[in-house]
N, C-alpha and C positions, 0 to 999 in steps of 0.2 A: 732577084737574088743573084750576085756574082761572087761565088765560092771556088777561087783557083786553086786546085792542087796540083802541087810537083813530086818529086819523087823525094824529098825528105821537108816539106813547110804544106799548109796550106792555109790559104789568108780570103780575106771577105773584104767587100766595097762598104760594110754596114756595120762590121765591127772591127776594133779595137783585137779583138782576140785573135790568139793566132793558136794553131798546133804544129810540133817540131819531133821529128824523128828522133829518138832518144842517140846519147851518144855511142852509147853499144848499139844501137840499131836493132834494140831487142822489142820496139814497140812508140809510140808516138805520147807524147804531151800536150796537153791543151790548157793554157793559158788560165780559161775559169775554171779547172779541174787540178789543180794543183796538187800533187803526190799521188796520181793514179796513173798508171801506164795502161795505154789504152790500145788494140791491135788497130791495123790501119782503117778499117773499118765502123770502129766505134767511132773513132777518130774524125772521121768524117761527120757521122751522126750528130758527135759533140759541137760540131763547126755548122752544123747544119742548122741546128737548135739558136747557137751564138747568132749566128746571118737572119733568122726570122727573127729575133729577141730587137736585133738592131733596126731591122727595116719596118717592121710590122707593129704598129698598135694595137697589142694582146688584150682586145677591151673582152667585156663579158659576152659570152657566144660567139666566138669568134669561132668559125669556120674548120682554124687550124688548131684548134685544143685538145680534140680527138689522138692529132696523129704527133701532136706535141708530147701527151702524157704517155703514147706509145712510145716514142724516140728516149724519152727521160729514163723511159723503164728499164733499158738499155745499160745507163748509167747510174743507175741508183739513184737517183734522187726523184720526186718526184714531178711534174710536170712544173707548177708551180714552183718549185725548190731552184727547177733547171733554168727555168726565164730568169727569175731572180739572182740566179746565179750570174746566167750570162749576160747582165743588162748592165753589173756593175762591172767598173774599171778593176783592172788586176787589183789595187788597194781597195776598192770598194766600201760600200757605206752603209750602215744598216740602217737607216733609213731609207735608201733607194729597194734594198732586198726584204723589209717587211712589206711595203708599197706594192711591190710587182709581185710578191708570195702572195699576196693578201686578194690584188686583182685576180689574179689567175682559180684561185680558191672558191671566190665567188661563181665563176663560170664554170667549175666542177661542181658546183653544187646544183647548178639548172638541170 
C-alpha cells in the first residue's frame, strides 16, 4: 500500500481516487465520497479503504474485512457499501458496485 499525504491532497499507487483540502480549508474531500467534508483524519481513513479496495482481492474471508467494516463505520457506509464505493471510477457503474457489495456481503455473513 503506497498512500502519499501532503499538507492539502493525498493520492495512492492503487487507486484512481484522490482526497483534496477543501478550498476554505475547513476540511478535506474524497473523490468516492462526494458531498461529504471529512476532517483530515477521516480523510485518510477514506484513502485508506480506496488504496486496499485497489490493491487487494476483497474475496470472502479475507483477513482484512474485520478492520474494513471498522474503517467504513467511520464513514457511514457500510463495509461492503465502502469497497463498492471505492472500486468504482468517480462516474462509476452499478454494475461494478452491486459485484463488490454483493462479494464483501458474503464474507460478513461467515
Amino acid at each position: 500500500m503506497t498512500l502519499t499525504i501532503n499538507d492539502t491532497s493525498m493520492t495512492s499507487d492503487y487507486t484512481a481516487h484522490t482526497a483534496q483540502e477543501t478550498p476554505s480549508r475547513t476540511g478535506w474531500e474524497v473523490s468516492w465520497l462526494p458531498g461529504q467534508t471529512l476532517d483530515r483524519n477521516t480523510a485518510i481513513t477514506a484513502m485508506t479503504l480506496a488504496d486496499l479496495a485497489g490493491e487487494h482481492d476483497l474475496h470472502q474471508g479475507h483477513r482484512l474485512c474485520p478492520h474494513i467494516a471498522g474503517w467504513a463505520a467511520e464513514l457511514g457506509p457500510t463495509g461492503p457499501e465502502a469497497i463498492a464505493r471505492a472500486t468504482q471510477p468517480s462516474s462509476g457503474t452499478t454494475r461494478d458496485h452491486d459485484h463488490a457489495a454483493g462479494q464483501l456481503d458474503r464474507e460478513a455473513a461467515d
